[in-house]
C-alpha positions in Angstrom: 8.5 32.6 12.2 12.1 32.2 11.0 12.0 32.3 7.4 14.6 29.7 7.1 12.0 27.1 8.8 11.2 27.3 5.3 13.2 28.9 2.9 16.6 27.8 1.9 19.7 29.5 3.0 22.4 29.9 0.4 24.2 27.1 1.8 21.2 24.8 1.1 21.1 26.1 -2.1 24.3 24.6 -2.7 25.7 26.7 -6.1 28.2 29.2 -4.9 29.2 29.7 -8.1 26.1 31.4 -9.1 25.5 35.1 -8.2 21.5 34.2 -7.7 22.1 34.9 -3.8 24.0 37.8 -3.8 27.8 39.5 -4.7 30.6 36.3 -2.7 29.6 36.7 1.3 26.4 38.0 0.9 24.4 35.1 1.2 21.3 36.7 1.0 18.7 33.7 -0.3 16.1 35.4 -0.6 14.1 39.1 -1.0 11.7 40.4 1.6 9.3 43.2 0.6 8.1 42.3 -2.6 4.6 42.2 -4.7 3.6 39.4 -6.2 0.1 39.0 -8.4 -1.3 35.7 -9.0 -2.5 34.6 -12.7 -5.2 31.8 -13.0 -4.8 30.4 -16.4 -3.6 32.2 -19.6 -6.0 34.5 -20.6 -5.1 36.7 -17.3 -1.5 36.2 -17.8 -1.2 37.6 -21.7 -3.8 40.4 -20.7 -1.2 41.7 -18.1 1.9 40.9 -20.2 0.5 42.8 -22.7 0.0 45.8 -20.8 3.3 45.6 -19.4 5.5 46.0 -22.5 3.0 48.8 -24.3 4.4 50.7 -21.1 7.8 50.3 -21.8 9.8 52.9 -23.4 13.7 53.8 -25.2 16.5 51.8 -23.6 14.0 50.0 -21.6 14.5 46.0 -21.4 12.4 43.0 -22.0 14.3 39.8 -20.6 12.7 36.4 -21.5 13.2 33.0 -21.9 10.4 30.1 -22.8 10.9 26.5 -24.0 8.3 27.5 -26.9 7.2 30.7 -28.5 4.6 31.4 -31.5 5.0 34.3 -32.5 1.0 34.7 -34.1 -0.1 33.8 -30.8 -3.1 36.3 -29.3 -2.5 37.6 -26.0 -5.5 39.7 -26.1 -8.9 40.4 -27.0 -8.4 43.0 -29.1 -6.7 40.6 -31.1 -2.4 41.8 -30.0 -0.4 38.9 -31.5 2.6 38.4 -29.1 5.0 39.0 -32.6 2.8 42.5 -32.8 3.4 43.1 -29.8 7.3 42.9 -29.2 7.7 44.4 -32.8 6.0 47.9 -31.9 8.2 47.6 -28.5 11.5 47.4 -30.7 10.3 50.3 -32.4 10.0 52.5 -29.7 13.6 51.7 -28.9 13.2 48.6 -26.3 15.8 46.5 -26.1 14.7 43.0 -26.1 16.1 39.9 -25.7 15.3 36.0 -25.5 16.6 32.9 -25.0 14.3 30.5 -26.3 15.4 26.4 -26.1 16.1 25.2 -30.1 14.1 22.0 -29.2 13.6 18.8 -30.8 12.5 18.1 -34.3 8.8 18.7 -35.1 8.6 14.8 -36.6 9.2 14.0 -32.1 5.8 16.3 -31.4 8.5 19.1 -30.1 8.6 23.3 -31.5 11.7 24.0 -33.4 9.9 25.3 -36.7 7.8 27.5 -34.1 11.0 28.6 -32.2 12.8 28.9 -35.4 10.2 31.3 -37.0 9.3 33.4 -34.2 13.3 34.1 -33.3 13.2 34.6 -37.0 10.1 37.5 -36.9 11.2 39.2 -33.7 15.3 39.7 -35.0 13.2 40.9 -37.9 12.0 44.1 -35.9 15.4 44.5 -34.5 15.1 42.4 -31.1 17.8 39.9 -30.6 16.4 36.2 -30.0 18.7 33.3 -29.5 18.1 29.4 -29.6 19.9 28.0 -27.2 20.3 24.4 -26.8 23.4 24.4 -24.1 21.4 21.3 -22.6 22.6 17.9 -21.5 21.6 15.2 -23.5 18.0 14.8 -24.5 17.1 17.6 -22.3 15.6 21.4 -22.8 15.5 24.7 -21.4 12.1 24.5 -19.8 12.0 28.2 -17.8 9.2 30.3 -18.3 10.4 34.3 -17.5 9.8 37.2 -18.7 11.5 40.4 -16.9 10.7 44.2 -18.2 13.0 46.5 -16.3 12.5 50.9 -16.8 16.0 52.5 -17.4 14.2 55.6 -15.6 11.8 54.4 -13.2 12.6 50.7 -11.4 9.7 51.4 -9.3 7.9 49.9 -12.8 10.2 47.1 -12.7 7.7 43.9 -13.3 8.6 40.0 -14.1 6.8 37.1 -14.7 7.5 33.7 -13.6 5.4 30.2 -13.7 4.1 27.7 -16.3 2.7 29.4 -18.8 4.6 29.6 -22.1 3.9 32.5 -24.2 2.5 29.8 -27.1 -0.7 28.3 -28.7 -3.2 26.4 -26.4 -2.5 28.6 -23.3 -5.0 31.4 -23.6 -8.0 29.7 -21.8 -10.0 31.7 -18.7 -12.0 30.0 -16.1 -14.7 28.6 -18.3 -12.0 26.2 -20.1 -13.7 26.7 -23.3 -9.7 26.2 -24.6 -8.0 29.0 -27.3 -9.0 29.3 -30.4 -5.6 28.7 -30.9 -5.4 25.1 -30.7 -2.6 23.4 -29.9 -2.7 19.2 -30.3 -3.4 17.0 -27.1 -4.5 13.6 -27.0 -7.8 13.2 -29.2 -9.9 13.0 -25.7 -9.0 17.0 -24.5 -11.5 17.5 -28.0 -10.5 19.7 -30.9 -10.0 22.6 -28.8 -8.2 21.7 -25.5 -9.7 23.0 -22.5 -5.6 24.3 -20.5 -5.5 25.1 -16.9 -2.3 26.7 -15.5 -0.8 29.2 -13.5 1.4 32.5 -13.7 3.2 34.6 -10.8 3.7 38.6 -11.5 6.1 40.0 -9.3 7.2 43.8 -8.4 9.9 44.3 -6.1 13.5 43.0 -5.2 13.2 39.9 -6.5 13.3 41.0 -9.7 16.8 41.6 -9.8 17.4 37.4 -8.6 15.4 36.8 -11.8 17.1 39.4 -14.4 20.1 37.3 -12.9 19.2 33.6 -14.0 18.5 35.2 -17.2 21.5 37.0 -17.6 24.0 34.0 -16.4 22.5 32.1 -19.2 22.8 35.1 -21.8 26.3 36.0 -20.6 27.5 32.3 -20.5 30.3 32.4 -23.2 29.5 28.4 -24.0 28.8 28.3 -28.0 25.3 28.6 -28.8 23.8 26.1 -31.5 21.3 26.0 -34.6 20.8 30.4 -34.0 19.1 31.9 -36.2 19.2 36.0 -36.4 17.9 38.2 -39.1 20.5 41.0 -38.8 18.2 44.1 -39.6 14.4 44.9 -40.5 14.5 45.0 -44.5 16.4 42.4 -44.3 13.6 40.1 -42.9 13.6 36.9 -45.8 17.4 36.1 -45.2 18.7 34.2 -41.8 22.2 34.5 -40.5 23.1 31.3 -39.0 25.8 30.5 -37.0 27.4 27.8 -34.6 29.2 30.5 -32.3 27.3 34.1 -31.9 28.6 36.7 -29.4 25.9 38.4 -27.6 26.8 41.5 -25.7 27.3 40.7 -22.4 24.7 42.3 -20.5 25.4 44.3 -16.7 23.4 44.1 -14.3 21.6 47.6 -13.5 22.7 49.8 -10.8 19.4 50.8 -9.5 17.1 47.7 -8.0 13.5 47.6 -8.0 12.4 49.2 -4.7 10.6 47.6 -1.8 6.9 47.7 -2.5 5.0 45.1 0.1 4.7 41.9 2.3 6.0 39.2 0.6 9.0 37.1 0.7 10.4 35.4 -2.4 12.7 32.8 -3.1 14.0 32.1 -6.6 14.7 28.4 -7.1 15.8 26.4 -10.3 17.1 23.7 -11.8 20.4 23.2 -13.8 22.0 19.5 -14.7 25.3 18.6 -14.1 27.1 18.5 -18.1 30.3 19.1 -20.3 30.5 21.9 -21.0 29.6 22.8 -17.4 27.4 26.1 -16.9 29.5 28.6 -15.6 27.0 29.6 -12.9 26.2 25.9 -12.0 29.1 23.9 -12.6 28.0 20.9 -11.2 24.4 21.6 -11.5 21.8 23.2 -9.3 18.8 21.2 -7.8 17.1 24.1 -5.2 13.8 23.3 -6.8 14.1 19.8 -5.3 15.7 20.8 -1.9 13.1 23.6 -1.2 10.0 21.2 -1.7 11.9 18.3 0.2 12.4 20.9 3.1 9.3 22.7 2.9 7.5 19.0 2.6 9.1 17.9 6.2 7.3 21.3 8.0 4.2 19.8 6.6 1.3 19.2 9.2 -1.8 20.1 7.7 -2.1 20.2 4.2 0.1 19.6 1.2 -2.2 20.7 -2.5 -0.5 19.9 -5.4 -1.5 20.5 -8.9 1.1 19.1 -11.7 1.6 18.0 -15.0 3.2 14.8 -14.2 3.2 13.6 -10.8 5.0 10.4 -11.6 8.7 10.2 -9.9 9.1 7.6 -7.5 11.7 9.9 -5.8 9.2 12.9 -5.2 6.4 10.3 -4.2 8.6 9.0 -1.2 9.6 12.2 -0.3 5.7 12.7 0.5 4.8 9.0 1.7 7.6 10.1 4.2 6.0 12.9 5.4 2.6 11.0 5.6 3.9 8.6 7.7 5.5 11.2 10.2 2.6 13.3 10.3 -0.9 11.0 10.6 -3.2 14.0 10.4 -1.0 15.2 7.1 -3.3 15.7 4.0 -2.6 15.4 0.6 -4.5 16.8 -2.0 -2.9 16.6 -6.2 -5.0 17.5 -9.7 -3.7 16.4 -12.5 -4.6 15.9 -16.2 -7.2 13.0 -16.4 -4.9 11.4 -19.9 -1.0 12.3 -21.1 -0.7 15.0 -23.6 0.1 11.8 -25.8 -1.1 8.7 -25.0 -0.2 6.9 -28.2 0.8 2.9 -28.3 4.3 4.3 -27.7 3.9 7.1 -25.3 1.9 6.8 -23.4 3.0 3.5 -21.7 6.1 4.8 -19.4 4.0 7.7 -18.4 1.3 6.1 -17.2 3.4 3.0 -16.0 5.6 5.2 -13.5 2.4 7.7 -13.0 0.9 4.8 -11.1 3.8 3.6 -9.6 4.1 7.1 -7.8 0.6 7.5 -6.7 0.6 3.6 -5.1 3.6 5.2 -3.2 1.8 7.8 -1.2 -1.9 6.2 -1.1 -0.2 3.5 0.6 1.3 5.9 3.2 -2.0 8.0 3.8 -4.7 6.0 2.6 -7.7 8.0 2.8 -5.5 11.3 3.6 -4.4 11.3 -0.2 -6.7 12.3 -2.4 -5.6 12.6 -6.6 -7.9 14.2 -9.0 -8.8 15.1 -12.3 -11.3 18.2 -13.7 -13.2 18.8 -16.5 -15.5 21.4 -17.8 -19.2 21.8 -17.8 -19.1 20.4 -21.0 -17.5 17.5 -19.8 -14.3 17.9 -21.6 -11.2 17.3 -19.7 -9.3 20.0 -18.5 -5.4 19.6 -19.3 -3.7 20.8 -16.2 0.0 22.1 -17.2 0.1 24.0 -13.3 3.2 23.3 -11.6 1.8 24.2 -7.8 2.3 23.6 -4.7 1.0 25.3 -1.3 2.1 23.6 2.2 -0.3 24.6 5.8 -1.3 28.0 4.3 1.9 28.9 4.3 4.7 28.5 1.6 3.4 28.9 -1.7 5.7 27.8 -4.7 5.0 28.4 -8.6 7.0 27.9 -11.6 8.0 25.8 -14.4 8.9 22.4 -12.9 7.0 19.2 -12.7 7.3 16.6 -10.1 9.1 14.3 -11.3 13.2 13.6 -12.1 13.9 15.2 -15.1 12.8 18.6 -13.5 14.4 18.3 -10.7 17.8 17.4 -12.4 18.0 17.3 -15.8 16.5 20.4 -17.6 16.4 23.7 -16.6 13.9 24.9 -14.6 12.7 27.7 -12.7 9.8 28.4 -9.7 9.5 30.8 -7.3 8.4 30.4 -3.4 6.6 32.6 -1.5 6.1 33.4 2.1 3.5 36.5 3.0 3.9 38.4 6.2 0.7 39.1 6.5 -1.8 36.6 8.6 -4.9 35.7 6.9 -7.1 36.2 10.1 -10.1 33.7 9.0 -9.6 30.2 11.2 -7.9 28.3 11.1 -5.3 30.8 12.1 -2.1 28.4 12.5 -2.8 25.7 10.2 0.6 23.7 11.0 0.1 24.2 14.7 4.0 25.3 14.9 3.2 29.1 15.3 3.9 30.1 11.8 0.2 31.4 11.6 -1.9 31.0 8.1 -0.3 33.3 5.4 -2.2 35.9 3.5 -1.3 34.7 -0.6 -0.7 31.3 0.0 -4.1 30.7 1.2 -5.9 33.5 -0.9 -4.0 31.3 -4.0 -5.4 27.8 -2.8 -8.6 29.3 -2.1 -8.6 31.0 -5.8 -7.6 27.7 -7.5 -10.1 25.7 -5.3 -13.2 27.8 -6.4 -12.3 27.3 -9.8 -12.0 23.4 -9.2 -14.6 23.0 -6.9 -17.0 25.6 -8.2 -17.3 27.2 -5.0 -16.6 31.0 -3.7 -13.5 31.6 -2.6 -14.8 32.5 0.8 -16.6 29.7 1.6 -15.7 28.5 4.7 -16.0 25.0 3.9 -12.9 25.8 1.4 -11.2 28.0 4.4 -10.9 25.0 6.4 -7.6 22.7 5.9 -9.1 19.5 8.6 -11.0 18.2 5.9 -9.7 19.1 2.9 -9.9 15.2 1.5 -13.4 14.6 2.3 -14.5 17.8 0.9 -12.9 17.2 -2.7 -13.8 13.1 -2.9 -17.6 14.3 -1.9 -17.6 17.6 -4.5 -16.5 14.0 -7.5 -19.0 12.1 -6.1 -21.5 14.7 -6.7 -20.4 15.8 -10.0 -19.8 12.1 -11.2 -23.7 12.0 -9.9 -24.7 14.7 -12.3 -23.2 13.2 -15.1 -24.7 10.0 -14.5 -28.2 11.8 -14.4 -26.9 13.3 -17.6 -27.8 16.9 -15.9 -25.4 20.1 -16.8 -25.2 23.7 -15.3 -23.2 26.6 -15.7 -20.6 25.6 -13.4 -17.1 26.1 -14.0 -14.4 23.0 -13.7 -15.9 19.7 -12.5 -13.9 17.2 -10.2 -13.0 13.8 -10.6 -11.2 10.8 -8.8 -8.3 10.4 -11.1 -7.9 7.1 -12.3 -4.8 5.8 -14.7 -5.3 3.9 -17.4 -3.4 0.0 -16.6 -0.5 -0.9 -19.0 -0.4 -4.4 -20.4 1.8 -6.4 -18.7 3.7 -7.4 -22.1 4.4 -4.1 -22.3 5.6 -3.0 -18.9 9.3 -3.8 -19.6 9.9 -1.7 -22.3 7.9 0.7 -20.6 9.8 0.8 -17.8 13.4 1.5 -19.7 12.0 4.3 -21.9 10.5 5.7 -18.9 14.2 6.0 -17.1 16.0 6.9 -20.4 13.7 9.1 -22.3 10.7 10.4 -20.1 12.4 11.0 -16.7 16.2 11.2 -17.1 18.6 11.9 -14.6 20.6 14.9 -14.4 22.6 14.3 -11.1 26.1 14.3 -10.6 27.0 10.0 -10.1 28.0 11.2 -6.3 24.2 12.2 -5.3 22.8 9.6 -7.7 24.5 6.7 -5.8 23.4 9.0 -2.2 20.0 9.2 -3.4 20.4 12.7 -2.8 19.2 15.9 -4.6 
């Protein structure tokens, strides 16, 4: 297999301006020979992170951005706030450093108190954290990374990359019973929303593609806006605030994490075109959409999906093309059974163009498409934040974009795909029929998120097989909508169910429609690929 069957060369990336691939010439898209650890929900994630920066030591570095960060948030169960946490880190002499998004007002349902305070509490114990709103219009800095590099050992090197944002509501395990932590969904996810979502942990070259997004942001000299720093620890009660702050540029190290194993990682994100342009993206960058649009025409087996959003008409025909080329092409998507508001006002557009999407690529595969909801065995609905997507048992991409326009244009975003060189030897062994075998973590990652679904081992062969992937979830909702109908429970984990969305009044599909396009799902292309209909 040619790993730019699947993959994106630098070209395709289509950012020279950034150094993401490489010193000018190099054009090295991607990093052969690394680790990478899969995270099933929060509870494993935090655990890990956790352990990772107790390890750290003087002039080592933590690198992170988040869109939202609480600073009294748990990460274990020994009770390790994530403020405890960095503070005892800066006091053994770790540098650390964040770019965290400002975000909108608290009266919109958005974060900026919590940013706000927690850049507050960390400056406090000497880290430097920065709220950074160089956005476009209306949009956010979405990117969920967390990089801890060892000035004396980069064979410890570690970073972590997906959806999970180091926040309240996130720390859930496979039971869904939610975290105590609550954070506020829409009144049917109960008082204690049950949160399913997904984290990579990577060792290895690619680290050093991911300190770089981070430190193209840090070092971009663009003014930063509404910082807050505290300038020293007894200091903590008074905030330094201003419009223009100066970071220290940061270099990149001279020694890069080692080679350590099989896999093959490709760092994709998302930058919008806008004034002023990003140094390292001046007229954008859109590799998250152009790796899942390629990877998507390879398709021949299976696409799974699981996502937030699901609701671009864009995306949707991207997949109703591949549908319609392929006729033994599957497709598999979980999403959240309701919006995370689905108020008078809110929840109209998303639900409107959610629909719109999904009548897209049912009509393409008809009984080859399959969309679903979970819940768990309480019968509380899971709220899936995942942002995955696995093609024939082979390329497997995780991160912290959505399908739908705004992450693919307008904020910025950031994912990683993943291509093992090991075979998973269990049929079927070529999956896509095209030679490039089944591969070792993309499976083992479906199969781990399909037991959890499905409540099934993860080597049962009925899960193994990819030819009947749609019949096998539609019959696992029939039988749980069964045992609810029978009012019977068990200990099972997450419980499937046919997704359906909730209609929107015709009076109120106008509106709908233009808040949808202007608010939910804005577009972040330059006007050229707009009017291309081009990514």
């Amino acid at each position: 297999m040619q790993l730019d069957d699947w993959f994106l060369t630098a070209e395709e990336r289509g950012n020279p301006a950034s150094q993401i691939d490489g010193p000018a010439g190099a054009h090295v898209a991607w990093t052969d020979h690394n680790d990478v650890r899969r995270h099933i929900d929060g509870a494993s994630y935090f655990a890990s992170l956790a352990g990772a920066v107790e390890s750290l030591g003087r002039g080592d570095e933590v690198h992170f951005t988040d869109w939202r960060g609480d600073g009294d948030e748990l990460l274990t169960d020994e009770g390790v706030s994530l403020r405890e946490l960095m503070s005892r880190a800066c006091r053994r002499d770790v540098t650390i450093r964040r770019l965290l998004w400002r975000s909108h007002s608290d009266r919109l349902a958005f974060s900026a108190k919590e940013n706000r305070r927690f850049a507050e509490e960390v400056s406090a114990a000497g880290g430097q954290v920065l709220l950074d709103n160089r956005v476009r219009r209306g949009g956010s800095h979405h990117q969920k990374l967390v990089v801890l590099r060892h000035l004396a050992s980069p064979e410890d090197d570690v970073a972590f990359v997906g959806g999970i944002d180091l926040s309240h509501g996130r720390r859930d395990d496979v039971r869904h019973g939610g975290d105590v932590q609550v954070i506020e969904l829409d009144a049917r996810y109960g008082p204690r929303p049950p949160w399913h979502d997904v984290q990579l942990e990577i060792r290895g070259p690619a680290i050093d593609q991911l300190d770089t997004t981070f430190r193209e942001r840090w070092n971009d000299p663009t003014p930063f806006t509404h910082v807050h720093r505290l300038r020293s620890w007894i200091s903590r009660v008074s905030t330094t605030r201003t419009r223009d702050p100066r970071p220290h540029q940061i270099i990149a190290p001279d020694a890069t994490p080692p080679t350590v194993a099989t896999l093959s990682v490709q760092v994709l994100r998302t930058y919008p075109v806008r004034r002023p342009h990003y140094p390292f993206a001046p007229t954008g960058e859109r590799s998250v959409a152009r790796a899942f649009a390629k990877a998507v025409q390879r398709a021949r087996s299976l696409i799974y999906i699981e996502d937030q959003y699901f609701w671009s008409v864009e995306i949707a025909r991207i997949l109703a093309a591949a549908l319609r080329r392929r006729p033994e092409l599957q497709l598999v998507v979980v999403v959240p059974r309701f919006p995370d508001k689905d108020g008078r006002l809110s929840g109209p557009p998303s639900r409107l163009a959610q629909k719109r999407a999904l009548d897209i690529v049912r009509a393409a595969g008809g009984a080859r498409v399959g969309v679903y909801d979970v819940q768990n065995q309480a019968g509380r609905p899971i709220y899936v934040h995942a942002k995955v997507c696995v093609i024939d048992d082979v390329w497997a991409t995780v991160g912290s974009d959505n399908l739908n326009r705004r992450s693919w244009t307008h904020d910025s975003e950031l994912s990683c795909a993943v291509i093992d060189s090991r075979r998973d030897e269990r049929a079927p062994l070529d999956p896509g029929g095209l030679g490039d075998g089944a591969r070792t973590f993309a499976r083992e990652l479906r199969l781990s998120l399909w037991a959890e679904h499905l409540d099934r081992s993860a080597d049962d062969p009925a899960l193994v097989a990819l030819a009947g992937s749609t019949r096998l979830w539609k019959e696992a909702a029939l039988r749980d909508a069964g045992a609810d109908s029978t009012k019977r429970r068990d200990t099972s984990g997450s419980r499937v169910r046919m997704h359906h969305v909730d209609p929107v009044a015709r009076g109120s599909r106008l509106w709908a429609e233009v808040v949808y396009r202007l608010v939910f799902d804005p577009d972040g292309r330059p006007w050229q690929l707009r009017l291309r209909r081009r990514f």
